[in-house]
C-alpha positions in Angstrom: 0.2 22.0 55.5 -1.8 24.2 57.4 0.2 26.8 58.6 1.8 30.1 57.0 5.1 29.6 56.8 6.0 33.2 56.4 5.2 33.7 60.2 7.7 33.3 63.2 6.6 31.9 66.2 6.3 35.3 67.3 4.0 36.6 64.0 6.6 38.1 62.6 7.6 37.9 58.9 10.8 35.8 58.0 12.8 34.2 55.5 12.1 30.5 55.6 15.2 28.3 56.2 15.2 26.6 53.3 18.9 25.4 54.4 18.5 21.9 55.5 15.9 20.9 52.6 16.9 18.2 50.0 18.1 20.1 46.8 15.7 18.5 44.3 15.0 19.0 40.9 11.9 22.0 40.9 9.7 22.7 38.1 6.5 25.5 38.3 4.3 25.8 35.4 1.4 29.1 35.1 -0.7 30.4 33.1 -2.4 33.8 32.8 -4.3 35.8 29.7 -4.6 39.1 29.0 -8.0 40.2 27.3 -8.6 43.0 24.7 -10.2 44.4 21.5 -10.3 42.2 18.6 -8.5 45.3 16.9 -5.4 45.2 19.3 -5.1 41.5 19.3 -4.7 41.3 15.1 -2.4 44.7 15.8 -0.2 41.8 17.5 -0.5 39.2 15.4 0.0 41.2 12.0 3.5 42.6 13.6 1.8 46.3 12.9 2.6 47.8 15.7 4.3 50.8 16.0 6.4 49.8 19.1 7.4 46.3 17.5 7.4 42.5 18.5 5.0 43.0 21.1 4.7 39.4 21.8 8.7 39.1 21.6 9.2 42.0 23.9 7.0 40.2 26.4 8.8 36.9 26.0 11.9 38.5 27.2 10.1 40.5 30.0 8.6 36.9 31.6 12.2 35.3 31.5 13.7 38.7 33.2 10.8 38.6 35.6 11.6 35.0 36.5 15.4 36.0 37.1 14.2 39.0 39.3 11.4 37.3 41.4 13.6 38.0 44.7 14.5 41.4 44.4 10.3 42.1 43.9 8.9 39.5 46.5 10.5 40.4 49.7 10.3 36.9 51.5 11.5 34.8 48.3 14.8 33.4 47.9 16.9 34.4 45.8 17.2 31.3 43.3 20.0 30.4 39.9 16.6 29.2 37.4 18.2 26.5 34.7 15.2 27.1 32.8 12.8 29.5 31.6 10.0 29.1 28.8 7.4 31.3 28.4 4.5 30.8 25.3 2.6 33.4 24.0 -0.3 32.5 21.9 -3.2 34.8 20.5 -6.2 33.4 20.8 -8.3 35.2 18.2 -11.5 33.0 19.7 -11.3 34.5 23.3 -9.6 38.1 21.9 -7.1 37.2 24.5 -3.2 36.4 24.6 -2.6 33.5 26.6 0.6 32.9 28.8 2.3 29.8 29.9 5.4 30.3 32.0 7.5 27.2 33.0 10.3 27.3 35.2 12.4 25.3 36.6 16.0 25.1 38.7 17.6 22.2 41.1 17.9 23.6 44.5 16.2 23.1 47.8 12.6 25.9 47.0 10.5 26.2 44.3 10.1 28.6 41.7 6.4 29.0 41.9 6.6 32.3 42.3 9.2 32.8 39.6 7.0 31.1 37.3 4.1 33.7 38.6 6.0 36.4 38.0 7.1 35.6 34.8 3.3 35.3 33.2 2.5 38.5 34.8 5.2 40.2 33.7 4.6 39.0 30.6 1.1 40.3 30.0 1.9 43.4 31.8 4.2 43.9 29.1 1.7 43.4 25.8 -0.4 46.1 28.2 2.2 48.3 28.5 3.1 48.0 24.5 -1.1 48.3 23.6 -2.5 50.9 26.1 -2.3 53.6 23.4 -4.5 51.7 21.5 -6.6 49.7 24.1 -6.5 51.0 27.6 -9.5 48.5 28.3 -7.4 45.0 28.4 -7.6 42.7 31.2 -5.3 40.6 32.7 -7.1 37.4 34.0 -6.6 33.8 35.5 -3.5 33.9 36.3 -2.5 31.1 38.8 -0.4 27.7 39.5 -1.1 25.2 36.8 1.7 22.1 38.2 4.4 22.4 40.6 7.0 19.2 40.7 10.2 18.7 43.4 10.7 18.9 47.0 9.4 17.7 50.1 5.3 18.2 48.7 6.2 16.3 45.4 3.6 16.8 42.7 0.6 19.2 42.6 -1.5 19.6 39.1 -4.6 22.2 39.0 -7.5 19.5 38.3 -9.5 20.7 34.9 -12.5 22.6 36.0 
């Protein structure tokens, strides 16, 4: 695939037509962190923060995000997800939350960018909940870990 499918044969932006594409079974796994204080990060994992479960809250926000990736990317389609899982996990090592969304529906696109917007919402969320504390946190390395379904089959992010 070499071409932006995005694109017309005019250059302008469209909607794909997904419409006569095999309805397959579609998964999209990512992965992002979010980087901060060693302070924040035991804030979150003690449960001591003032806001609440921050790590809770964010789970929800990823699987909202997922169900709302159309109305935020204006080329997507609008998909019905049969699945969302996202996994939260402080990694006192790193000072760093890390994110793994995976999402998946049975229809004829992927939900790559669900699954994108899912992890970021996610960790925009535990930023959102700390900045009072730790305006300095990064979100990092966010990006497609393994797509599965459709007309491209299987993709996994080779270990670097």
């Amino acid at each position: 695939m070499n071409e932006l499918t995005h694109f017309n044969q005019s250059g302008e932006a469209h909607m794909v037509d997904v419409g006569n594409k095999q309805e397959t079974q579609r998964t999209a796994v990512t992965e992002g962190r979010i980087f901060m204080r060693p302070e924040t990060l035991e804030l979150i994992r003690r449960g001591d923060h003032k806001k609440g479960d921050v790590l809770g809250i964010a789970r929800v926000a990823g699987i909202m995000a997922a169900k709302k990736t159309a109305d935020l990317v204006p080329l997507c389609h609008p998909l019905a997800l049969t699945h969302v899982n996202i996994d939260l996990t402080a990694e006192p090592d790193q000072s760093a939350v890390h994110c793994v969304a995976t999402v998946k529906t049975r229809g004829q696109t992927g939900v790559e960018m669900e699954a994108l917007c899912a992890t970021q919402v996610a960790l925009l969320t535990i930023y959102d909940m700390c900045k009072a504390v730790d305006r300095g946190m990064s979100i990092e390395q966010v990006r497609l870990l393994e797509k599965a379904g459709g007309k491209s089959g299987h993709w996994k992010r080779t270990p670097e």
